[in-house]
N, C-alpha and C positions, 0 to 999 in steps of 0.2 A: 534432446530435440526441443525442449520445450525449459524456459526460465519465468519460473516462481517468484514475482515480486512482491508478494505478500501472505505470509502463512505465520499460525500463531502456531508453531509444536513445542513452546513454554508452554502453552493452554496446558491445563487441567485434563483436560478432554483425552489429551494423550499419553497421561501419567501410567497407566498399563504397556504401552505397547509403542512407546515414541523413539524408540532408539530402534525397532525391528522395521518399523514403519517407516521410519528415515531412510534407512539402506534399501528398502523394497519400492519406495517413489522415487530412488536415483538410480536402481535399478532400473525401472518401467519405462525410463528417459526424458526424467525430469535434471537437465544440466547443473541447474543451481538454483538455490530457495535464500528466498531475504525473509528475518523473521524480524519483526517489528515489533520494539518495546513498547506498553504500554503507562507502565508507571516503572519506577526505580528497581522492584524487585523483578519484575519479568524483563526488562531491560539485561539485567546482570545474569539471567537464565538465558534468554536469545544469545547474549555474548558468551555463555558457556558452551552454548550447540558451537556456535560458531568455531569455538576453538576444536572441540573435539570431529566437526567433521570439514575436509574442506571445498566441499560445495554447498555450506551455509557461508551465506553471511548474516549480520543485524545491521540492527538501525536503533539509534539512542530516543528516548523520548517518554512523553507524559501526555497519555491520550486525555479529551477534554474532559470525560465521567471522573477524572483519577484526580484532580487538582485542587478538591479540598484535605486537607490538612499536608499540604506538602511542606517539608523541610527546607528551611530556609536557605538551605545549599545543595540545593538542588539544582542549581545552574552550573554549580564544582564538579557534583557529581556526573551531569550529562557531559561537560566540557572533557572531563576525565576519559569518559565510555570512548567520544566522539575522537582523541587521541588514538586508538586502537585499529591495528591495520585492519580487523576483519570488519570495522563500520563503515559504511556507506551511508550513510543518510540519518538527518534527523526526523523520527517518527515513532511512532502514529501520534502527530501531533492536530491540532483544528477544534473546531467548537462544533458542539451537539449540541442542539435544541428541542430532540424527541417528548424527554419528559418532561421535565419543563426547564423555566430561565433561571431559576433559583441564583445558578451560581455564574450568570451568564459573563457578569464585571469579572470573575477571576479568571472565567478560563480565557477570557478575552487577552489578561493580562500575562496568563502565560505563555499563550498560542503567542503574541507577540516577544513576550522573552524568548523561547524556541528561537524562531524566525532570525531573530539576531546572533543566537549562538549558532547557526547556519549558516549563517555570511560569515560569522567569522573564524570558522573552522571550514570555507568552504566549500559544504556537503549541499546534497540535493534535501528536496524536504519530500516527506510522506504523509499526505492531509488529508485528515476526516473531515466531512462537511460533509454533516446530517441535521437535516432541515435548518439552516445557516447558511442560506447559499450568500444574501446579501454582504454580511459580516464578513464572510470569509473572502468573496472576491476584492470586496472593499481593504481590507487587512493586506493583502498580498498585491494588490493595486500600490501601497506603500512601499514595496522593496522590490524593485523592478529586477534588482541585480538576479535576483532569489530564482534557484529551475529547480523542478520537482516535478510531482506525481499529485494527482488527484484523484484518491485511492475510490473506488467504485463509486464512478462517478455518477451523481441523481441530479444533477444542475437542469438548467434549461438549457438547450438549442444556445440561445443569444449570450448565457454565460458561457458557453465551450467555444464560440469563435473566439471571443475576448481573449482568455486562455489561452487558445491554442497561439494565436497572433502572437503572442507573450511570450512564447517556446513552451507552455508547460508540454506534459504527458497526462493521459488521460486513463485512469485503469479499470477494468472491464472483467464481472467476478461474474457468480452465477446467473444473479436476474438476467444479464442480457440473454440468457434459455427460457424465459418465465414468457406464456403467453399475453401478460397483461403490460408489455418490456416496451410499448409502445415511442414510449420519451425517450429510454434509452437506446434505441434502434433509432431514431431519429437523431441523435448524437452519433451515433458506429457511423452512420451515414455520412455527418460530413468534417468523421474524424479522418486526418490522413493517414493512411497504415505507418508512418515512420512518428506516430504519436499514441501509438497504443502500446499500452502495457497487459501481460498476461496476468490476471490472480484469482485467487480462489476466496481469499481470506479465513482459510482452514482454521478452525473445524465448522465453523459457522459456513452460512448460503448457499449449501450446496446446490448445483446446477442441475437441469433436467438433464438427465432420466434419475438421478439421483437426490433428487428433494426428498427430505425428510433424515435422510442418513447423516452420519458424521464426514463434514467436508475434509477430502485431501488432496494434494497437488495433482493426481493421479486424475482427478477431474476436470484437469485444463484442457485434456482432451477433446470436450463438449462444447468449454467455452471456444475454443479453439474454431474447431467446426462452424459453432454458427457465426463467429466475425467471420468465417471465411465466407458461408453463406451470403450474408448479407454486402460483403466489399467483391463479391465476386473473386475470392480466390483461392486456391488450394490450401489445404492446413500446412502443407510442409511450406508455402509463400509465408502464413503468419507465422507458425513459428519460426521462421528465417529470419523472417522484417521486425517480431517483438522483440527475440533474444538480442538482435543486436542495439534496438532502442534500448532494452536493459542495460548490455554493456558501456553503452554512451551515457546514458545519465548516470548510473553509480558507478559507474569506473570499473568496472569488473572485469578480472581476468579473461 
């Protein structure tokens, strides 16, 4: 019913029980899950699920926290991944700004190397931008050519028309269940349903009624729910209208 465009089940988090877990949220009526590398070894873990089940895919990538002390061929190695039928997109790539700017000049520099190696293999990209909104609009303002996802989205209003006017996709994980979801409802608002993306971003954010717990695809049900709430429409209309916005942007079966 329902496509998973973003779940880490490389995490840690699922190192007990991620192969039972797997079968039991494709069971439940989750069609397909993209699991999104963060650095080079979880990268190569995503593209293991991927092979062993085939309603995973991945996505190649070196999230912004991960890009100090990165090997100098690490552009070989993503371009490598990014050859592979079961990849679909370069990700989780983008810059964070959370804790602090420490290392703001590198990830800048490699959120832009990404970006290239996307065009020219291309794939859709899958972007963090956490407290970075400026940088990051500004950055992808450079490569017009470039369609992707902008992975739980915390922008402003004024940066999601920009965006959307552009073609991105916009993706929508627990907080938009959070009472305090104010901005982001005000985004759902005047996103159009054929630019929403479904995620969870497993094991992390879980959605109401389930905060607190460890996040799984099993809970797009909720998110599900309240885009429908909010766009006025049935959950079986969003999972209709997301799953094929998935199919279109990553190419999927």
């Amino acid at each position: 019913m329902f496509i998973e465009t973003h779940a880490h089940y490389d995490d840690s988090a699922f190192e007990e029980d991620r192969h039972s877990l797997l079968s039991a949220v494709h069971d439940s009526g989750i069609d397909h899950i993209i699991d999104p590398g963060c650095d080079l070894s979880s990268t190569q873990q995503a593209c293991t699920l991927a092979e062993k089940y085939d309603f995973v895919s991945f996505a190649a990538g070196i999230h912004p926290e991960e890009v100090q002390d990165l090997p100098e061929d690490y552009p070989d190695v993503l371009r490598s991944y990014l050859c592979h039928p079961k990849c679909v997109a370069v990700g989780e790539i983008g810059l964070d700004y959370y804790w602090d700017t420490f290392l703001k000049e590198k990830q800048k520099q490699v959120f832009d190397r990404q970006l290239r190696l996307a065009l020219e293999a291309d794939k859709p990209v899958i972007i963090h931008d956490r407290e970075a909104h400026g940088d990051c609009l500004e950055t992808v303002r450079r490569y017009p050519g470039l369609r992707g996802v902008f992975h739980c989205y915390s922008g402003s209003a004024e940066m999601a028309r920009e965006l959307l006017k552009n073609g991105w996709y916009l993706g929508f994980d627990g907080p938009v269940t959070y009472k305090n979801a104010r901005k982001t409802i005000e985004v759902l608002h005047l996103t159009p349903p054929d630019r929403i993306l479904l995620e969870t971003d497993s094991p992390y954010m879980s959605p109401v009624p389930m905060r607190g717990k460890r996040n799984d695809s099993r809970n797009l049900q909720y998110i599900a729910a309240r885009i429908a709430e909010v766009k006025n429409l049935s959950v079986e209309e969003v999972a209709r209208q997301t799953s094929t916005n998935a199919r279109e942007l990553f190419r999927l079966p």
